[in-house]
GUPA-586370 format. One line per 2 residues: number of its first residue (from 1); their letters; for each residue x, y, z of N, C-alpha, C, O. Coordinates in nm, 2 decimals, always signed. Layout:
<sites>
NUM) A) X:Y:Z:X:Y:Z:X:Y:Z:X:Y:Z ~ ...
</sites>
This chain:
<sites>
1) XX) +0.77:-4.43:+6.84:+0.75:-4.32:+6.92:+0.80:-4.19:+6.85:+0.91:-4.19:+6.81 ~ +0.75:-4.13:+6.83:+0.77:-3.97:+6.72:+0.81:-3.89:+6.88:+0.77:-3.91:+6.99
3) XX) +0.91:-3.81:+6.84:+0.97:-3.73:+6.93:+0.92:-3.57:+6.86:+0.90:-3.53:+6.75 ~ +0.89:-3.51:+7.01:+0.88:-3.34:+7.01:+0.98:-3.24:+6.99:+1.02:-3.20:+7.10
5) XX) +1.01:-3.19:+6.92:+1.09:-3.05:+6.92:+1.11:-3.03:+7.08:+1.02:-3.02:+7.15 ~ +1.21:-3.03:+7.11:+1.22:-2.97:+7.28:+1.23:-2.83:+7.24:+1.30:-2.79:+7.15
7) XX) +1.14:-2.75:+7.34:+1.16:-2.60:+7.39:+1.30:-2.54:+7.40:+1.39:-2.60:+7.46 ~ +1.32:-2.40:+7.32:+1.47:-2.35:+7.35:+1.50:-2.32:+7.52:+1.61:-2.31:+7.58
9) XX) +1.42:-2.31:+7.55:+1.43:-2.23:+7.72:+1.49:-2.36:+7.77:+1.45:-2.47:+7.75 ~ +1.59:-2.32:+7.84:+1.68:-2.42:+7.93:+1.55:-2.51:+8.04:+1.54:-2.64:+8.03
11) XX) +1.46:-2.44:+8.13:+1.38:-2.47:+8.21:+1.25:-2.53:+8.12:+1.18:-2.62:+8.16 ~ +1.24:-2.48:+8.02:+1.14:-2.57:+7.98:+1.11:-2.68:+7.91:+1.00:-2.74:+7.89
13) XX) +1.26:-2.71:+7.87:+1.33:-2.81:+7.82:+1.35:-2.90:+7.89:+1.34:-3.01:+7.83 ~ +1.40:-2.89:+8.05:+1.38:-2.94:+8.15:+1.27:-3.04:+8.18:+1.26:-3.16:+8.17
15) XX) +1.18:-2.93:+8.22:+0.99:-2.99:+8.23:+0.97:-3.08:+8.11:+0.90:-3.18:+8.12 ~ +1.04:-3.03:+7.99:+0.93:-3.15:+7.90:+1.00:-3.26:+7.90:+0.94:-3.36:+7.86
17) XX) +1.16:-3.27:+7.96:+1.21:-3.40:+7.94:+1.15:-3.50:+8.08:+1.13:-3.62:+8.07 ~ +1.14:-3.42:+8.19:+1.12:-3.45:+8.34:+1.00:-3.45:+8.40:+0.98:-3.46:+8.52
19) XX) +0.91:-3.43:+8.28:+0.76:-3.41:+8.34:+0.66:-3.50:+8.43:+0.69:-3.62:+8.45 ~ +0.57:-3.46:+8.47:+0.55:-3.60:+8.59:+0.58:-3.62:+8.66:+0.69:-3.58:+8.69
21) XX) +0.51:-3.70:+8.76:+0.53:-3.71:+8.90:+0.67:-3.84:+8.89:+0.75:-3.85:+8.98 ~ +0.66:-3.91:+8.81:+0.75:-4.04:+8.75:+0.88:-4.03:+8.73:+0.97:-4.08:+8.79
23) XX) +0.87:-3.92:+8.61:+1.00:-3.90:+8.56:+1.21:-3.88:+8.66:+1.32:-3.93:+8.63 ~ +1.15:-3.77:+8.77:+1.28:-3.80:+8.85:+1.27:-3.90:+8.94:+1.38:-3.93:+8.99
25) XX) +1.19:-3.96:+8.97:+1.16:-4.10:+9.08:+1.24:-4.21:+9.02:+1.32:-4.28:+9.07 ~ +1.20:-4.19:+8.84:+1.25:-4.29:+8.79:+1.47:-4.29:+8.78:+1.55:-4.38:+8.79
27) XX) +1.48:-4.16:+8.75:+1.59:-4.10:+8.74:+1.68:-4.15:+8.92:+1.78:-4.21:+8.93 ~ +1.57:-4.07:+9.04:+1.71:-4.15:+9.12:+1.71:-4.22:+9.18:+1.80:-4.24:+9.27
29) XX) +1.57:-4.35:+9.13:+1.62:-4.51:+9.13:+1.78:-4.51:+9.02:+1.89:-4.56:+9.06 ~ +1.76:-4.46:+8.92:+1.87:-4.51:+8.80:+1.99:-4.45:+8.91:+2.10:-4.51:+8.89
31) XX) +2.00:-4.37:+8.98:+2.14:-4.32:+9.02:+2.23:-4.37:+9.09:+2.34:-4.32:+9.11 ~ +2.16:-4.49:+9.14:+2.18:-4.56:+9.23:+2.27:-4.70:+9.11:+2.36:-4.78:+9.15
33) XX) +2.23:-4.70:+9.04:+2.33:-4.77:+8.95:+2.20:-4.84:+8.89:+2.08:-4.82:+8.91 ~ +2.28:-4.95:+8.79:+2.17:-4.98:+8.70:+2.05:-5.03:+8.71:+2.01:-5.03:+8.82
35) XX) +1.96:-5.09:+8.62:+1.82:-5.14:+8.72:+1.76:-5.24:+8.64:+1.76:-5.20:+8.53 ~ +1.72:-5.32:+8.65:+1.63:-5.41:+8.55:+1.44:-5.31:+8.58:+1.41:-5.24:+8.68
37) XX) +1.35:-5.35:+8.42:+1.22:-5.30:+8.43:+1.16:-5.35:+8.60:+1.10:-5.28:+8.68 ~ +1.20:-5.49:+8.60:+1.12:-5.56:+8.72:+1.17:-5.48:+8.87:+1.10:-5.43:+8.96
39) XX) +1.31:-5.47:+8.87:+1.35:-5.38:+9.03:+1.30:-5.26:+9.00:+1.26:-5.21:+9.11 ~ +1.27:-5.17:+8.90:+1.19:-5.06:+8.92:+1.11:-5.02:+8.94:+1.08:-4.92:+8.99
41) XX) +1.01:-5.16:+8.87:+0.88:-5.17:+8.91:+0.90:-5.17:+9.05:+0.85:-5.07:+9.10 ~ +0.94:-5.24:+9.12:+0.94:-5.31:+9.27:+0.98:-5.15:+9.36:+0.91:-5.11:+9.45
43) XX) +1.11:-5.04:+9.31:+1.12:-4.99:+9.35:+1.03:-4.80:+9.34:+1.06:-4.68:+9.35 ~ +0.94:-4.85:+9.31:+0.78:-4.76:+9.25:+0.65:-4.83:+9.22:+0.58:-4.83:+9.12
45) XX) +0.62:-4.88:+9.33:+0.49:-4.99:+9.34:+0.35:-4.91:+9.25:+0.29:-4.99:+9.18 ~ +0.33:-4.81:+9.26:+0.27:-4.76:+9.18:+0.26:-4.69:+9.06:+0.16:-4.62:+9.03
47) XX) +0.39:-4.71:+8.97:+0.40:-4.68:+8.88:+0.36:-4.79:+8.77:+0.39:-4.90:+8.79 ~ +0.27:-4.75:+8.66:+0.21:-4.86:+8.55:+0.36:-4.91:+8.47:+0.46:-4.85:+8.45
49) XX) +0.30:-5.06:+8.43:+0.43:-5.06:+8.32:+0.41:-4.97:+8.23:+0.49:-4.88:+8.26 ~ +0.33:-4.92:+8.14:+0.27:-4.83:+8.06:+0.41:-4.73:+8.09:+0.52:-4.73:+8.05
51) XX) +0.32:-4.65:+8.18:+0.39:-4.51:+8.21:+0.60:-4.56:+8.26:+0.69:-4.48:+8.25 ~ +0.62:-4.64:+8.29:+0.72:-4.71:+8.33:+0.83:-4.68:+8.17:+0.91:-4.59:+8.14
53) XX) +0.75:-4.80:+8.08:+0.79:-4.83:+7.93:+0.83:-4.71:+7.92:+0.95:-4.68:+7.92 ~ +0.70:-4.61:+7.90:+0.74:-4.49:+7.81:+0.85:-4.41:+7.81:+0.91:-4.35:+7.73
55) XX) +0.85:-4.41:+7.98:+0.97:-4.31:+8.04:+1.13:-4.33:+8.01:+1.22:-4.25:+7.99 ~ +1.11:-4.49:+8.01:+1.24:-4.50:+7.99:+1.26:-4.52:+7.84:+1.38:-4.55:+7.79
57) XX) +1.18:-4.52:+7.78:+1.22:-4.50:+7.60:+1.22:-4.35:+7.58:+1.32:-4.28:+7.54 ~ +1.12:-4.30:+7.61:+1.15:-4.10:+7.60:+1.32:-4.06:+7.67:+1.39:-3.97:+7.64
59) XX) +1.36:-4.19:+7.79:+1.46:-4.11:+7.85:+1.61:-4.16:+7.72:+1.72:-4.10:+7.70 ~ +1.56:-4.30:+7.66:+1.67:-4.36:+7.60:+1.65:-4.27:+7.43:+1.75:-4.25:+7.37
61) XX) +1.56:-4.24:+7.39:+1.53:-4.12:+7.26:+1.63:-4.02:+7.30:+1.72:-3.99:+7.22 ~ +1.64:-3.95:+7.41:+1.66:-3.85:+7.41:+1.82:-3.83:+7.50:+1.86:-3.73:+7.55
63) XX) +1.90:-3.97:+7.49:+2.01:-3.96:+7.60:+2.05:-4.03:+7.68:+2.15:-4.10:+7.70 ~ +1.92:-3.99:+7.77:+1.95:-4.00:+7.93:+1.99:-4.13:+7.96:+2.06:-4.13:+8.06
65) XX) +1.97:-4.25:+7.91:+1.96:-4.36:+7.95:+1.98:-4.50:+7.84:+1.92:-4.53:+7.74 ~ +2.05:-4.53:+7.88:+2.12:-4.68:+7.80:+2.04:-4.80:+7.81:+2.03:-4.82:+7.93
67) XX) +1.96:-4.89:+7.74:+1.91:-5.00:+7.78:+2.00:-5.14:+7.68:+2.01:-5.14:+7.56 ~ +2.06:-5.22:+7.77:+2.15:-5.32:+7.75:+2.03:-5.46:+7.74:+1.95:-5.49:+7.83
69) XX) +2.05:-5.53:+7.64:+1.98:-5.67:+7.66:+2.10:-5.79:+7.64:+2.19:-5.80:+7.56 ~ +2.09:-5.84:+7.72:+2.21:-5.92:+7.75:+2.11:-6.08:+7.67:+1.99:-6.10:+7.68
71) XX) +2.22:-6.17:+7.60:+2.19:-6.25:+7.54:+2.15:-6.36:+7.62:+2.21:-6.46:+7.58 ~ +2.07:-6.37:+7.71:+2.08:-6.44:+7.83:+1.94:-6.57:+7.79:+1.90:-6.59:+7.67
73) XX) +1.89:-6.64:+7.91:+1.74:-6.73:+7.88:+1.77:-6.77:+8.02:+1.85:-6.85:+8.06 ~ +1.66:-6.65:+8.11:+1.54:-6.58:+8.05:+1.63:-6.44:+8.00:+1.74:-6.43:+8.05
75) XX) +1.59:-6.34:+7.91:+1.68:-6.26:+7.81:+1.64:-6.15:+7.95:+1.53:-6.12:+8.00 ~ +1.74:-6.13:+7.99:+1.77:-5.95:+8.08:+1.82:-5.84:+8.01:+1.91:-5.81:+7.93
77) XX) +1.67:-5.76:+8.07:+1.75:-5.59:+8.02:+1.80:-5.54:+8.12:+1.77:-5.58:+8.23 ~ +1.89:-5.43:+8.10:+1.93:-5.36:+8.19:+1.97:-5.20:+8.20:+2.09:-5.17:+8.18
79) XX) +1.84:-5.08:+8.24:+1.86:-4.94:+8.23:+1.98:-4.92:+8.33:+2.01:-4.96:+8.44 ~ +2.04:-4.81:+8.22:+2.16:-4.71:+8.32:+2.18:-4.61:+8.28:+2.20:-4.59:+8.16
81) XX) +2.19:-4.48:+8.36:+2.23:-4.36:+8.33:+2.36:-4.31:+8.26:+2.48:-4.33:+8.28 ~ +2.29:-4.22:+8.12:+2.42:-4.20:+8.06:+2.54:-4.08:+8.15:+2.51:-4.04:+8.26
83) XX) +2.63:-4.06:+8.09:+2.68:-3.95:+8.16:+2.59:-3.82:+8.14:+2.57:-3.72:+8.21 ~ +2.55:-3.83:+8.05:+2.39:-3.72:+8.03:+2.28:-3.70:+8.16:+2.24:-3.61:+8.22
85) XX) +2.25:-3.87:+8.15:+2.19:-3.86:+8.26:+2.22:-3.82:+8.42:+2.16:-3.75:+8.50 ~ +2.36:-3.94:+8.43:+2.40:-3.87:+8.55:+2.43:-3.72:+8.60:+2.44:-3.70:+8.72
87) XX) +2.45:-3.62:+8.50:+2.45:-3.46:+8.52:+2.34:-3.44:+8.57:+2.35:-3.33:+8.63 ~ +2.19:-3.51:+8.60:+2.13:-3.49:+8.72:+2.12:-3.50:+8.80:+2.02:-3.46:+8.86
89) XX) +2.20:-3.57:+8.87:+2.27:-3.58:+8.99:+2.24:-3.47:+9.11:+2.17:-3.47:+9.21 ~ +2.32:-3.38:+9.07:+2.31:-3.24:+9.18:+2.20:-3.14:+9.14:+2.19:-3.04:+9.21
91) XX) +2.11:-3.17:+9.04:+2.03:-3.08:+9.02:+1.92:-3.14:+9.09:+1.83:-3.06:+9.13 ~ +1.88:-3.36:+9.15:+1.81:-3.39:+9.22:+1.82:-3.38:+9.41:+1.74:-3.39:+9.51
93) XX) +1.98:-3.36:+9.38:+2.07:-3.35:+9.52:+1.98:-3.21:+9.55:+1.88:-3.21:+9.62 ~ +2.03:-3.09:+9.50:+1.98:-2.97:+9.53:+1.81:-2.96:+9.54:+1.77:-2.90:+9.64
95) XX) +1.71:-3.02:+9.45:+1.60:-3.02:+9.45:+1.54:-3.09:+9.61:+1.45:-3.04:+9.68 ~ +1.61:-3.23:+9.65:+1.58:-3.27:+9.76:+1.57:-3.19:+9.92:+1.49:-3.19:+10.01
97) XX) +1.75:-3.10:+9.87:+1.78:-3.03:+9.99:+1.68:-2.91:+9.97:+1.64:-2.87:+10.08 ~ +1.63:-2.84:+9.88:+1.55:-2.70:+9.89:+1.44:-2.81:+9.96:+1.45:-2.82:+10.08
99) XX) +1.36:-2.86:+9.91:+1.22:-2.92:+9.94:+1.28:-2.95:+10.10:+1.28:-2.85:+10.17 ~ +1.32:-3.05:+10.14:+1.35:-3.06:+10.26:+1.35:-2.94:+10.42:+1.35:-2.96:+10.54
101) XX) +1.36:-2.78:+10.29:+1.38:-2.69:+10.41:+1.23:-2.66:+10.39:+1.20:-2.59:+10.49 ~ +1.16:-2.66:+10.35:+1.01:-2.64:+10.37:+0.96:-2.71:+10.48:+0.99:-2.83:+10.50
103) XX) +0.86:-2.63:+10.56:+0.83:-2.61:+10.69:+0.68:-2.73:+10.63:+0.61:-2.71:+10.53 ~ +0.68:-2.87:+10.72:+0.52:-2.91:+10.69:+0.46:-2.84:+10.77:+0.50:-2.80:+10.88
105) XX) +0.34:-2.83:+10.72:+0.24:-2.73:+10.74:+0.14:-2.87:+10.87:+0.11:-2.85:+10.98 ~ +0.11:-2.99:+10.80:+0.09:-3.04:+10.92:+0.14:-3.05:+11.07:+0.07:-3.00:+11.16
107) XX) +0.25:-3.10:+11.10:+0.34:-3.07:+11.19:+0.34:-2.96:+11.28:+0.31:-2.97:+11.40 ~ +0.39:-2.81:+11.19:+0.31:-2.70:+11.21:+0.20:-2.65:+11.31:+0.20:-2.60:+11.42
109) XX) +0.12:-2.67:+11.22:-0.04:-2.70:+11.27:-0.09:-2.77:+11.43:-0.17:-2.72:+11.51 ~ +0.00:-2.89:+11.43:+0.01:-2.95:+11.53:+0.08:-2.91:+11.66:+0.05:-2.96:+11.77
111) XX) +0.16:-2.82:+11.64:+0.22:-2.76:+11.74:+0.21:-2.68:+11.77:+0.26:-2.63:+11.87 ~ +0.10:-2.60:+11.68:+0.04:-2.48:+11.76:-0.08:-2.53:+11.83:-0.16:-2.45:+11.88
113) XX) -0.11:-2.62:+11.83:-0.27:-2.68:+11.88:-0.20:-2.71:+12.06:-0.25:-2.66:+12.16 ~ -0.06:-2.81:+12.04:-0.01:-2.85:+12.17:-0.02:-2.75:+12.27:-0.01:-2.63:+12.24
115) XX) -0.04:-2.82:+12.41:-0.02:-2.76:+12.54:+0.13:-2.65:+12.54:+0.22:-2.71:+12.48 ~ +0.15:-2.56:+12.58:+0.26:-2.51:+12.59:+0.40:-2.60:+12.70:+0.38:-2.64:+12.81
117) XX) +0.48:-2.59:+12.63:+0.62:-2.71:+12.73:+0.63:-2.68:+12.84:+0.61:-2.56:+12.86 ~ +0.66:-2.73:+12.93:+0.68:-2.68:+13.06:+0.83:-2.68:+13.09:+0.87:-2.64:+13.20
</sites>
């Protein structure tokens, strides 16, 4: 895997490490403590191995993420967040709580349609 020059801009350095709809999904499965490929699969039904693989070799290139192969039969791996990684922690904490105060617009929608309460 040939690695990119990351962007100087703090935020865009961000995006290119975190890009995708994948990338923090994958991040706060890992926060949760460590993971084998197969529970991540399980815990992201829709994520390909493909896109799976790459994420966590882009995240282990670049840091974020430790992968342990334990000398075992059948041989187990096992992803975990570095302390690198874990410093996203409160930046996915905070991202959760801003999103969270957004109003759904279906819901919304739905409640202006209702009968008025009595």
């Amino acid at each position: 895997m040939t690695t990119t020059p990351l962007p100087e801009c703090g935020v865009a350095r961000f995006l290119a490490l975190l890009e995708g709809p994948w990338a923090t999904l994958i991040v706060r499965e890992l926060l949760h403590g460590p993971h084998r490929f197969t529970e991540l699969r399980q815990a992201l039904p829709r994520i390909s191995p493909h896109t799976l693989t790459s994420r966590l070799r882009q995240f282990e290139t670049y840091g974020l993420v430790t992968r342990t192969a334990f000398p075992e039969i059948p041989p187990r791996v096992e992803y975990r967040l570095t302390p690198l990684g874990e410093g996203l922690r409160p930046v996915l904490e905070t991202m959760a709580e801003w999103a969270t105060s957004i109003p759904d617009p279906a819901s919304t929608d739905a409640d202006a349609d209702a009968p008025p309460a009595i």
